[in-house]
BADOLO-745822 format. One record per residue (C-alpha): x negated, y negated, z negated; residue number from 1; residue in one letter; chain. Coordinates in nm, 2 decimals, decimal comma, padded with zeros to 4 digits. Layout:
// residues N
xx->X yy->Y zz->Z k->NUM r->a c->A
...
// end
This chain:
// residues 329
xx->15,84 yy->07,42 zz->-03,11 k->1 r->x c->A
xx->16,02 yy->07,17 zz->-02,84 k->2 r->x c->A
xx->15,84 yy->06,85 zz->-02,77 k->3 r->x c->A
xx->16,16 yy->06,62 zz->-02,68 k->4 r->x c->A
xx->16,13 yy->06,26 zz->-02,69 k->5 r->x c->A
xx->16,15 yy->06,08 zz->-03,02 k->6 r->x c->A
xx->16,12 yy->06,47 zz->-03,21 k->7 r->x c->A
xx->15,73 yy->06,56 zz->-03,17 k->8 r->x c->A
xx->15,66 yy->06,83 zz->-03,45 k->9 r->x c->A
xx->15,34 yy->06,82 zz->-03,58 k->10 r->x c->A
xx->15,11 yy->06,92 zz->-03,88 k->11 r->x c->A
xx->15,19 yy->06,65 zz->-04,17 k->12 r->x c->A
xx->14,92 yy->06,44 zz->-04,39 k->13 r->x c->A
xx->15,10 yy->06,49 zz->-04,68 k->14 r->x c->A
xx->14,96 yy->06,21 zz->-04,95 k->15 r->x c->A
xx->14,60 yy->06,25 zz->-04,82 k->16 r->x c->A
xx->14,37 yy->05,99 zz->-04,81 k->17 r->x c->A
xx->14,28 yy->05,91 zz->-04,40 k->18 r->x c->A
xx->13,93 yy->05,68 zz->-04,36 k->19 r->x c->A
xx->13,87 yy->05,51 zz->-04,05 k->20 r->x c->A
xx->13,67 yy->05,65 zz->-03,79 k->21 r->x c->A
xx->13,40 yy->05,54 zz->-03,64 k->22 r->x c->A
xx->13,47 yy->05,47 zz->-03,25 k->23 r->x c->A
xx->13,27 yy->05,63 zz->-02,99 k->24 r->x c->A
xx->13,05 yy->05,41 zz->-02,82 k->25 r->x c->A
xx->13,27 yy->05,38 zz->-02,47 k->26 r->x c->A
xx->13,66 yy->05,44 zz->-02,57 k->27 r->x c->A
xx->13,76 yy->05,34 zz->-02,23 k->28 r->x c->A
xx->13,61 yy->05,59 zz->-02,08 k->29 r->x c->A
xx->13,78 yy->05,87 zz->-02,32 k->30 r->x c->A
xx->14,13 yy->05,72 zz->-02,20 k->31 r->x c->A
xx->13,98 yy->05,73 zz->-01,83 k->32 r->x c->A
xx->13,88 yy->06,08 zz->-01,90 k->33 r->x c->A
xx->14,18 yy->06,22 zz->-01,69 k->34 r->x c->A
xx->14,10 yy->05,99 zz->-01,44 k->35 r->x c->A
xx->13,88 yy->06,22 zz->-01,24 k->36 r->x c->A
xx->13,75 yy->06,22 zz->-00,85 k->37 r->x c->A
xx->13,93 yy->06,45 zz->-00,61 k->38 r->x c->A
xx->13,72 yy->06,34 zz->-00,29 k->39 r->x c->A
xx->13,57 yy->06,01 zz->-00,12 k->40 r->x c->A
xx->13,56 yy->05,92 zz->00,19 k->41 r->x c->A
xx->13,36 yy->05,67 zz->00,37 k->42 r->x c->A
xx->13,31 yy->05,45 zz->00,68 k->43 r->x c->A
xx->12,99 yy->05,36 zz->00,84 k->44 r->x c->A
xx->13,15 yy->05,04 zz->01,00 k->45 r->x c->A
xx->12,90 yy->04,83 zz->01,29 k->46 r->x c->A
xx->13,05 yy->04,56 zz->01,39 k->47 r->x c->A
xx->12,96 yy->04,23 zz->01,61 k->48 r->x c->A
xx->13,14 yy->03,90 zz->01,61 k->49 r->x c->A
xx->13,44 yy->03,91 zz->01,70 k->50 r->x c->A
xx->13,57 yy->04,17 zz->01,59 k->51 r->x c->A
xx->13,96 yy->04,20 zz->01,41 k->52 r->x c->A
xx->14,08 yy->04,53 zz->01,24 k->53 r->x c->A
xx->14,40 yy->04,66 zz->01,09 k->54 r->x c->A
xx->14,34 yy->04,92 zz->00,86 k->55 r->x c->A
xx->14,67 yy->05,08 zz->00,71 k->56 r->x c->A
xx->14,78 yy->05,16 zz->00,38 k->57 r->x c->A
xx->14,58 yy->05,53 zz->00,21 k->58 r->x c->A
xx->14,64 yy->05,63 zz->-00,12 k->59 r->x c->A
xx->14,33 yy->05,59 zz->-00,35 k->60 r->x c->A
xx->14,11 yy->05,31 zz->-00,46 k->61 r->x c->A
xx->13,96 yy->05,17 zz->-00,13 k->62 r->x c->A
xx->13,63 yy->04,91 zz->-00,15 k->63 r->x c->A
xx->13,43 yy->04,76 zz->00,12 k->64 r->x c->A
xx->13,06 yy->04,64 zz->00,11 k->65 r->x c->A
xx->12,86 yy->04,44 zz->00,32 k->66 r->x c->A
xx->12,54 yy->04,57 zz->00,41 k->67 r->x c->A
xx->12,48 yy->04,32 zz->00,63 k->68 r->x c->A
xx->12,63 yy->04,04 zz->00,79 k->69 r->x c->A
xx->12,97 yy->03,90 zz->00,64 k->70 r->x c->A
xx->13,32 yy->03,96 zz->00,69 k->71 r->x c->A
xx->13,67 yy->03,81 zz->00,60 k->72 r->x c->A
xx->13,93 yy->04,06 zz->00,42 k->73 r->x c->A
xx->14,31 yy->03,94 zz->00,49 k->74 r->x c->A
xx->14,64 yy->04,10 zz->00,33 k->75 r->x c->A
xx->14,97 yy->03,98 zz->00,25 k->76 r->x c->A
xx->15,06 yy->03,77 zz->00,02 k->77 r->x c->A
xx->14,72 yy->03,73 zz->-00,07 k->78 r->x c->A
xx->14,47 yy->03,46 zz->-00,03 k->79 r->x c->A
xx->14,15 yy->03,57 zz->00,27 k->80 r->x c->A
xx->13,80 yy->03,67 zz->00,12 k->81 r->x c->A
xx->13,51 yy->03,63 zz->00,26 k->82 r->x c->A
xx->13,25 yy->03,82 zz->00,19 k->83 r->x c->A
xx->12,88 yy->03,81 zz->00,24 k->84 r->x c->A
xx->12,61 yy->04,03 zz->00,25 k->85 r->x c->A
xx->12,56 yy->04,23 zz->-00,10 k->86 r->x c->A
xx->12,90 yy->04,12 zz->-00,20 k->87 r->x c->A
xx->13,19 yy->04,40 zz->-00,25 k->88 r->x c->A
xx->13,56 yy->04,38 zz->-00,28 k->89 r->x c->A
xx->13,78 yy->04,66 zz->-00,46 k->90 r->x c->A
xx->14,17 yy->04,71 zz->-00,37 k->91 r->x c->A
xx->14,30 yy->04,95 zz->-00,67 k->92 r->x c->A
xx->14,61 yy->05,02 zz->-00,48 k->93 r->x c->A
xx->14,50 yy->05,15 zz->-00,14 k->94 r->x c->A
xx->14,67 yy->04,82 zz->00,03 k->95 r->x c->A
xx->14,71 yy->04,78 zz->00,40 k->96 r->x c->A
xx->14,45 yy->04,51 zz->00,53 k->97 r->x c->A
xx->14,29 yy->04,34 zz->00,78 k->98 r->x c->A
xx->13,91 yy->04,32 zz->00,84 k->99 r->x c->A
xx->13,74 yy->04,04 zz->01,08 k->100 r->x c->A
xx->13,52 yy->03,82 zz->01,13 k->101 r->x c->A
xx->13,73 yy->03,53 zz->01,14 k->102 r->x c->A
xx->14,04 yy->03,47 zz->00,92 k->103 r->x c->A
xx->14,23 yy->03,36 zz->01,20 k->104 r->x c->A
xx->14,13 yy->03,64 zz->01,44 k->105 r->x c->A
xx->14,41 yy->03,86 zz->01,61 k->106 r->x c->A
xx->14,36 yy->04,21 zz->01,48 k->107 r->x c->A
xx->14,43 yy->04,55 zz->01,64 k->108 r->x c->A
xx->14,52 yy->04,90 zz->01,48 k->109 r->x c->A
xx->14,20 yy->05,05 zz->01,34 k->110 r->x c->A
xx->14,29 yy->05,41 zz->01,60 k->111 r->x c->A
xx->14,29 yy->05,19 zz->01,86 k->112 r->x c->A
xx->13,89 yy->05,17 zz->01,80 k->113 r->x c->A
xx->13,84 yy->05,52 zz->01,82 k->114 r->x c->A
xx->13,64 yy->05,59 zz->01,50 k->115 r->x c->A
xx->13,37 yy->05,87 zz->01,58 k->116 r->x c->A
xx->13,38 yy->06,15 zz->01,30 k->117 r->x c->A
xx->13,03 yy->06,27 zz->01,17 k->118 r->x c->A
xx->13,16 yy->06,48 zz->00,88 k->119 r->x c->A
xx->13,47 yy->06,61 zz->00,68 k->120 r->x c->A
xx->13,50 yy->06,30 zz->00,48 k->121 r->x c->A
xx->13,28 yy->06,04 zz->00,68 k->122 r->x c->A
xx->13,26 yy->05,86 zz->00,98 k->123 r->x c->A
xx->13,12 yy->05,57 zz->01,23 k->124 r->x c->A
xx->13,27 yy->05,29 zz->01,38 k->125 r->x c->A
xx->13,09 yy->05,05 zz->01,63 k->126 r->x c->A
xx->13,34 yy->04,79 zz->01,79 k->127 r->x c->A
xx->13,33 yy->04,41 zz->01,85 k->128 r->x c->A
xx->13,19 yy->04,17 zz->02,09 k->129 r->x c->A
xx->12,85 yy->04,19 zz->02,08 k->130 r->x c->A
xx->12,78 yy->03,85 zz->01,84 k->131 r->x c->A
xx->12,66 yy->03,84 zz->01,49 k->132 r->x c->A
xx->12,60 yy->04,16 zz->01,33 k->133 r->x c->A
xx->12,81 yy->04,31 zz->01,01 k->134 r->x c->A
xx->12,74 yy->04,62 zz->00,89 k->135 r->x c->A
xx->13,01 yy->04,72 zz->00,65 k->136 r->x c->A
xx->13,05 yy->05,04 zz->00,42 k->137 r->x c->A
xx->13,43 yy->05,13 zz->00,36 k->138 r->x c->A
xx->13,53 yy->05,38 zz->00,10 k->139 r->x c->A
xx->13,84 yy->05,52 zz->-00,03 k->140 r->x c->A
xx->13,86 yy->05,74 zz->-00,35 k->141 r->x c->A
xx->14,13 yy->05,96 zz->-00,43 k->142 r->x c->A
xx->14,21 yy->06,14 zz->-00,81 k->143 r->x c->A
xx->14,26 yy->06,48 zz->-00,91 k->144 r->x c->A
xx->14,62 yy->06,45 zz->-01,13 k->145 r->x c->A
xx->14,82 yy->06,12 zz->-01,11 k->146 r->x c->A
xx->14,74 yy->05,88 zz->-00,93 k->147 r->x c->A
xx->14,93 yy->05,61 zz->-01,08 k->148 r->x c->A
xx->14,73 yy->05,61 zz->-01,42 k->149 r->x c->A
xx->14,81 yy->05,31 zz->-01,65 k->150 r->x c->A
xx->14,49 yy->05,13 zz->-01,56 k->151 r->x c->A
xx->14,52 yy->05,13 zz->-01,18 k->152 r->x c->A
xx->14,88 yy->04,98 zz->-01,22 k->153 r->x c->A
xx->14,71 yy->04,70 zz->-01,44 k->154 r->x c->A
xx->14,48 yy->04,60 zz->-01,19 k->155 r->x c->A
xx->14,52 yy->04,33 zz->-00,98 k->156 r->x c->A
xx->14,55 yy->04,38 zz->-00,58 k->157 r->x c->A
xx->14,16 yy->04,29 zz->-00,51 k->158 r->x c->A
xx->13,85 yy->04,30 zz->-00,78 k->159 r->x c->A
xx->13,56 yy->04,09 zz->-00,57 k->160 r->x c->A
xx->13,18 yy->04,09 zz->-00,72 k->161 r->x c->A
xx->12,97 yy->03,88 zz->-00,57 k->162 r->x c->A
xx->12,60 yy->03,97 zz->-00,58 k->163 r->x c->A
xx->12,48 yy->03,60 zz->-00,70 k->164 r->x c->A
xx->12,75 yy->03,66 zz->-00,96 k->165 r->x c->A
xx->12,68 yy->04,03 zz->-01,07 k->166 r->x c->A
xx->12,72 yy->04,07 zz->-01,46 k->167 r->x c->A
xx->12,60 yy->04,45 zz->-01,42 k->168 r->x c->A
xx->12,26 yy->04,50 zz->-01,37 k->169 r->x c->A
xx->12,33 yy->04,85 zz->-01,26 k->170 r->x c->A
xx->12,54 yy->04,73 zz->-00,98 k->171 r->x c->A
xx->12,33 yy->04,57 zz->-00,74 k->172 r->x c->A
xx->12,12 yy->04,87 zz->-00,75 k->173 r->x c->A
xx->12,38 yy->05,12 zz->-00,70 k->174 r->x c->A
xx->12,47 yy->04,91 zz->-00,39 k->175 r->x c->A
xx->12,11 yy->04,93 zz->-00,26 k->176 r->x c->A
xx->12,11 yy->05,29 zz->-00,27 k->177 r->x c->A
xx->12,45 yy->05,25 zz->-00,05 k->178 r->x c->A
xx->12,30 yy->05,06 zz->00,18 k->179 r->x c->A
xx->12,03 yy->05,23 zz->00,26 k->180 r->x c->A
xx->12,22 yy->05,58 zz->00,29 k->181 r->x c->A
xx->12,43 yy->05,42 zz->00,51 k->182 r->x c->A
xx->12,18 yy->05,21 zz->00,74 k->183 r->x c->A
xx->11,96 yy->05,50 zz->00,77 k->184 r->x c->A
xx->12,18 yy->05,86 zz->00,71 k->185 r->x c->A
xx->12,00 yy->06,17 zz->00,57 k->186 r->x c->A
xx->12,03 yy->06,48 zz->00,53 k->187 r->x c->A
xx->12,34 yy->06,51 zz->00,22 k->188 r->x c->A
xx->12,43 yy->06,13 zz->00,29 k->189 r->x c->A
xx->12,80 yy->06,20 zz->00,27 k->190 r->x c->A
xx->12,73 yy->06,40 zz->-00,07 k->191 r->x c->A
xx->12,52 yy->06,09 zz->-00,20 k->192 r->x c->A
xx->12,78 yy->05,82 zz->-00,09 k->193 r->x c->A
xx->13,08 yy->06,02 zz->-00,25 k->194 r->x c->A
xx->12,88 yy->05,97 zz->-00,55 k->195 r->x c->A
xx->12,74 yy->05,67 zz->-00,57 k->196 r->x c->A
xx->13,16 yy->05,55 zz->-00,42 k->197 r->x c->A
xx->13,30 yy->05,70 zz->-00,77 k->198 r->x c->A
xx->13,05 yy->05,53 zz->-00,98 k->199 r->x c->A
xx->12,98 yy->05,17 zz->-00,81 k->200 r->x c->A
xx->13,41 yy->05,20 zz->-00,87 k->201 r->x c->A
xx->13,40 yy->05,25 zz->-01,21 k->202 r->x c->A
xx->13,12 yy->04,98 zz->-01,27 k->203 r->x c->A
xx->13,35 yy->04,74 zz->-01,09 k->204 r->x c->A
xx->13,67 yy->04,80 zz->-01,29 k->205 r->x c->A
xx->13,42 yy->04,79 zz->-01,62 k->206 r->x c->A
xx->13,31 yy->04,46 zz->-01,54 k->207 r->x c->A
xx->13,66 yy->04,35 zz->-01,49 k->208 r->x c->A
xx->13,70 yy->04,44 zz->-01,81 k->209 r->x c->A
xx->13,49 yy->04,31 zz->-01,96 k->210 r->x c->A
xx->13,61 yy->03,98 zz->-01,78 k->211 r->x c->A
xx->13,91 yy->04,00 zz->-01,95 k->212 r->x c->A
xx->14,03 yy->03,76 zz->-02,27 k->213 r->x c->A
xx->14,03 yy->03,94 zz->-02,60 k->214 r->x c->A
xx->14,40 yy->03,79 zz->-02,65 k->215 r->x c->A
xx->14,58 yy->04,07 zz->-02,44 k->216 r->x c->A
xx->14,87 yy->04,26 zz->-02,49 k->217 r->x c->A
xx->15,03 yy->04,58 zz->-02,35 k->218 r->x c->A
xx->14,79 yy->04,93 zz->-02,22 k->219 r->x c->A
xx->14,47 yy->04,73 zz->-02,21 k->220 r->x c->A
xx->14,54 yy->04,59 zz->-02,53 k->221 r->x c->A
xx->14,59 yy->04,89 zz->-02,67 k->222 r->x c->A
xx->14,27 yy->05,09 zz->-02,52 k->223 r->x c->A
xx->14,05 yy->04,81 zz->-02,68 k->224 r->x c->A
xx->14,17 yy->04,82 zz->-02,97 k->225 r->x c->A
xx->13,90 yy->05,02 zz->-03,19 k->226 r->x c->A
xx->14,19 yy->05,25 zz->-03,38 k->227 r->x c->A
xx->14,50 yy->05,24 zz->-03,17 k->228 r->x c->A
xx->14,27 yy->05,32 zz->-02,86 k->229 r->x c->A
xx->14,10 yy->05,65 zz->-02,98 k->230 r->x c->A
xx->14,50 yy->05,81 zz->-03,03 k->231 r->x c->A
xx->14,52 yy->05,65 zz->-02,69 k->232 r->x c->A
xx->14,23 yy->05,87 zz->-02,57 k->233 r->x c->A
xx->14,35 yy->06,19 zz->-02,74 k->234 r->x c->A
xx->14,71 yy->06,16 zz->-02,61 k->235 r->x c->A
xx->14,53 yy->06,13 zz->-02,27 k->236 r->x c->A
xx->14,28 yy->06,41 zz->-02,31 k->237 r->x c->A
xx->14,46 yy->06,66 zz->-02,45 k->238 r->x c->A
xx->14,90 yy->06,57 zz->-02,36 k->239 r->x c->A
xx->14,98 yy->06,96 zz->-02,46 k->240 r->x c->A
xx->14,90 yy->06,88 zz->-02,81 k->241 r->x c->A
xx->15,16 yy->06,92 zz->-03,06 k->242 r->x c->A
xx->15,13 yy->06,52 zz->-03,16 k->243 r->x c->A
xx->15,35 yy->06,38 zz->-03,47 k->244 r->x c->A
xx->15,31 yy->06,00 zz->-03,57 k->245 r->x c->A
xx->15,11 yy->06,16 zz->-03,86 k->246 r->x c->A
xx->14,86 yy->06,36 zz->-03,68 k->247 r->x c->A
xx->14,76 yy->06,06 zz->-03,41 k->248 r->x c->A
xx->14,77 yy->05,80 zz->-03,73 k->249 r->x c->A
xx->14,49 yy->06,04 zz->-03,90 k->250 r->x c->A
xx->14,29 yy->06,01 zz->-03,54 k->251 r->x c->A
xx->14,36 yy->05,63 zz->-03,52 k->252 r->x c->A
xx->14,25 yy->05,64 zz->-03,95 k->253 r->x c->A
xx->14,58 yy->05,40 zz->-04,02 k->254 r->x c->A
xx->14,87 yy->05,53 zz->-04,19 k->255 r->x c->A
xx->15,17 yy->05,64 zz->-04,04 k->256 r->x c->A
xx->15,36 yy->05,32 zz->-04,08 k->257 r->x c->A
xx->15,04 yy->05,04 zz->-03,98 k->258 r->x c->A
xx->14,99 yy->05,30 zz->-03,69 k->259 r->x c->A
xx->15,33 yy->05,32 zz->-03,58 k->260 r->x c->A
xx->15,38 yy->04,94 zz->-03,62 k->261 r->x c->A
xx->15,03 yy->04,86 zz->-03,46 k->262 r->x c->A
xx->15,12 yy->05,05 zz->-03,18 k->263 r->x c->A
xx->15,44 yy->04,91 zz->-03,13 k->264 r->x c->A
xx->15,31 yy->04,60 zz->-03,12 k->265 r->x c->A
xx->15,10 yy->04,65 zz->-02,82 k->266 r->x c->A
xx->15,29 yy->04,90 zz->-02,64 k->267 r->x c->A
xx->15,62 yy->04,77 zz->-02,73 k->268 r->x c->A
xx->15,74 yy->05,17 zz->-02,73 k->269 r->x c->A
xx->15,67 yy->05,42 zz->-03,01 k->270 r->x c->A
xx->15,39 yy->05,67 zz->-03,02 k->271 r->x c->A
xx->15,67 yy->05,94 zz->-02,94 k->272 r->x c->A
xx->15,82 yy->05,75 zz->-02,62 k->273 r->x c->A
xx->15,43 yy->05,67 zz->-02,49 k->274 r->x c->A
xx->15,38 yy->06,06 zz->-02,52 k->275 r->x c->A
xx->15,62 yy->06,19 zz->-02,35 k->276 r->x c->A
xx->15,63 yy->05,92 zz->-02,04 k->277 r->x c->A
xx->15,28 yy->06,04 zz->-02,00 k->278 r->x c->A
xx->15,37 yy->06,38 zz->-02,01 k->279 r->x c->A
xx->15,61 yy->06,36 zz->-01,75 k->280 r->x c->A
xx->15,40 yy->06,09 zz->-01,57 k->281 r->x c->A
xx->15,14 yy->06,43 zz->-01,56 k->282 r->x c->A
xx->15,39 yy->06,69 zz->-01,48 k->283 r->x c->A
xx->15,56 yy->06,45 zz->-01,16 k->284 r->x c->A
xx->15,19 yy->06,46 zz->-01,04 k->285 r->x c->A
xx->15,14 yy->06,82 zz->-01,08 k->286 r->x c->A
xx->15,53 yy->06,93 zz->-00,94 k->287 r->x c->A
xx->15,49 yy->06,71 zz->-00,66 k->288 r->x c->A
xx->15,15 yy->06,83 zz->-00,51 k->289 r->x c->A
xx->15,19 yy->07,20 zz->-00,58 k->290 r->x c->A
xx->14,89 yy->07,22 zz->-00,79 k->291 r->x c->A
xx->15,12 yy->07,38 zz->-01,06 k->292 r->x c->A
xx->15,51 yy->07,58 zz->-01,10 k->293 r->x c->A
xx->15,72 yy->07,44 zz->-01,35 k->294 r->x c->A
xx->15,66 yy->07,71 zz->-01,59 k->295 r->x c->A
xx->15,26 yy->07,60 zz->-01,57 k->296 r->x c->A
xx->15,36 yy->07,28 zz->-01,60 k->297 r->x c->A
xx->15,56 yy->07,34 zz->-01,90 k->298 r->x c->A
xx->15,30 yy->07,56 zz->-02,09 k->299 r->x c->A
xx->15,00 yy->07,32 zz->-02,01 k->300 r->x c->A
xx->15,24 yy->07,06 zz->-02,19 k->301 r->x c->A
xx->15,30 yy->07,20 zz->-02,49 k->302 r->x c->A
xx->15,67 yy->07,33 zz->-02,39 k->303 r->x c->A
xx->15,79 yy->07,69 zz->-02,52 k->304 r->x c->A
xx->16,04 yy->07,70 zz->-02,28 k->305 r->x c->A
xx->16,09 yy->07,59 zz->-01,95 k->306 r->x c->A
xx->16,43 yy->07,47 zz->-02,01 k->307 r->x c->A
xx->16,33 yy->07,23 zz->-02,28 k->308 r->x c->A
xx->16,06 yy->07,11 zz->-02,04 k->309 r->x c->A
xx->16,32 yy->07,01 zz->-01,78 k->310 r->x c->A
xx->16,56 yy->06,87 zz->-02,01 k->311 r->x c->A
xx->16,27 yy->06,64 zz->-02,10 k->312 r->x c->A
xx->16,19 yy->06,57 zz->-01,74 k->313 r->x c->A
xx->16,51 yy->06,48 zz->-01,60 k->314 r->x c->A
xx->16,57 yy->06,26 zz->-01,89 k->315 r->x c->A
xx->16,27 yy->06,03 zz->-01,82 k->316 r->x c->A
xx->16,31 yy->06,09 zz->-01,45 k->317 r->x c->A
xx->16,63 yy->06,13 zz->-01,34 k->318 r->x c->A
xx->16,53 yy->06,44 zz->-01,13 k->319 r->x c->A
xx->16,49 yy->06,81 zz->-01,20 k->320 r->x c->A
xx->16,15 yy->06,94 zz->-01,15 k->321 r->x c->A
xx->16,22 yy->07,13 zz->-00,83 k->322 r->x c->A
xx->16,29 yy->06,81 zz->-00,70 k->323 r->x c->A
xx->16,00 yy->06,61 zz->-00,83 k->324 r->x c->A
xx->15,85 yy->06,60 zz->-00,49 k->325 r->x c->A
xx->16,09 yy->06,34 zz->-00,40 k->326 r->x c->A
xx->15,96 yy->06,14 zz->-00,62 k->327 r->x c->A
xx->15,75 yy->05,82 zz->-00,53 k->328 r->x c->A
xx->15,38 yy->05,91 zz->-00,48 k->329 r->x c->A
// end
């Protein structure tokens, strides 16, 4: 059967009776289940007072920590941070920055400090005057699939956790372990950081979260909210699904009309529309880094044909999908 938007055929309820089921323990991390680690890479950064460095715009999730010392993050448009030893700042959206010890220092290109490789995904970087001492670990984290997920769009340009102020007891521990792999590197450090970079991330956006009022609308809404949220996670987990308004109702354990109406409500699109932006939101992702032809990407969709499949795509997108690598990354 075609998926086209608006016209998802699916199995039907009939009269049948739907209870409620229970939610899993951690829904957010069903919906984040496509959200996976591709690689991480980290810095090693040494640095004495003063010291000023512009570090471009990557792709990913970036975060710096302080081992030691303190630091002042600047970016436009947005207010400096300083940061002190233990504390961490996250920037969801890769965003071009400046890193010194002094907000009003005159920074130079982070090349021009000649950054000394020590593996694949790692390296070292000793610059600055020779004053007070900052030692600094800077990651970036980049996904497998898109890497414009719902989530990451909702968060805001820098997530800061200060140690005195840590909600998560997990965290300051996790950022231990990163501090000693990076003051004293062993064997399988790089392996251990990647790690330990992918999890203190998630336990940062949690505790965002969890900072959040319980009066939200839109995708967050929506994830936290016990039954819309778990047809959240399934549209997420499995997007090649043949999906009708029934079928995800009897996951959510509403009815088709409280179900449809609940999620238009916090979505302010219909279960159909969510489905297939996400779909296409998949297949730009997949068409534009190669990782799959359109015919894979149709199949793995739920399409029978490819033609229906780029109907579908050029309607949300504007492009075919032999030209989906123009589209924005």
């Amino acid at each position: 059967m075609q998926h086209e938007a608006g016209n998802l055929v699916g199995p039907l309820l009939g009269g049948r009776t739907v209870c409620a089921p229970q939610a899993p323990p951690d829904l957010l991390s069903e919906v984040l289940h496509d959200l996976r680690l591709g690689h991480a890479s980290y810095g090693r950064s040494e640095l004495t007072a003063p010291f000023g460095i512009e570090i471009p715009f990557k792709g990913g999730v970036r975060f710096h920590f302080v081992a030691e010392g303190a630091c002042w993050i600047l970016s436009a448009g947005q207010d400096a941070i300083r940061l002190e030893a233990g504390d961490v700042v996250l920037l969801p959206h890769g965003t071009g920055h400046v890193m010194a010890d002094d907000p009003g220092r005159r920074p130079r290109p982070l090349e021009a400090f000649s950054p000394e490789l020590v593996g694949a995904e790692s390296y070292r970087l000793t610059a600055g005057g020779g004053g007070a001492r900052s030692l600094i670990v800077c990651c970036t984290i980049g996904f497998e699939g898109p890497t414009a997920h719902p989530l990451l769009e909702l968060l805001p340009p820098a997530l800061i956790v200060r140690r005195a102020k840590v909600s998560d007891p997990a965290l300051p521990v996790l950022l231990d372990m990163m501090a000693r792999e990076v003051t004293t590197p062993r064997i399988g450090s790089a392996t251990i950081m990647a790690r330990l970079a992918d999890i203190v991330m998630s336990s940062i956006v949690r505790t965002w979260l969890e900072q959040q009022p319980t009066d939200l609308t839109g995708w967050l809404a929506a994830v936290r909210d016990p039954q819309v949220g778990l047809a959240l996670a399934r549209m997420h987990r499995e997007p090649g699904q043949a999906w009708s308004v029934e079928s995800l109702a009897a996951v959510a354990g509403m009815s088709r009309s409280k179900f449809s109406e609940r999620f238009g409500q916090l979505l302010t699109v219909s279960p159909a529309r969510y489905l297939l932006l996400w779909r296409m939101r998949l297949a730009a992702a997949w068409l534009r880094t190669g990782s799959m032809t359109v015919a894979q990407a149709a199949a793995r969709l739920g399409y029978e044909s490819d033609a229906a499949f780029s109907r579908a795509f050029k309607r949300v997108t504007g492009l075919s999908p032999g030209s989906a690598r123009l589209l924005p990354v």
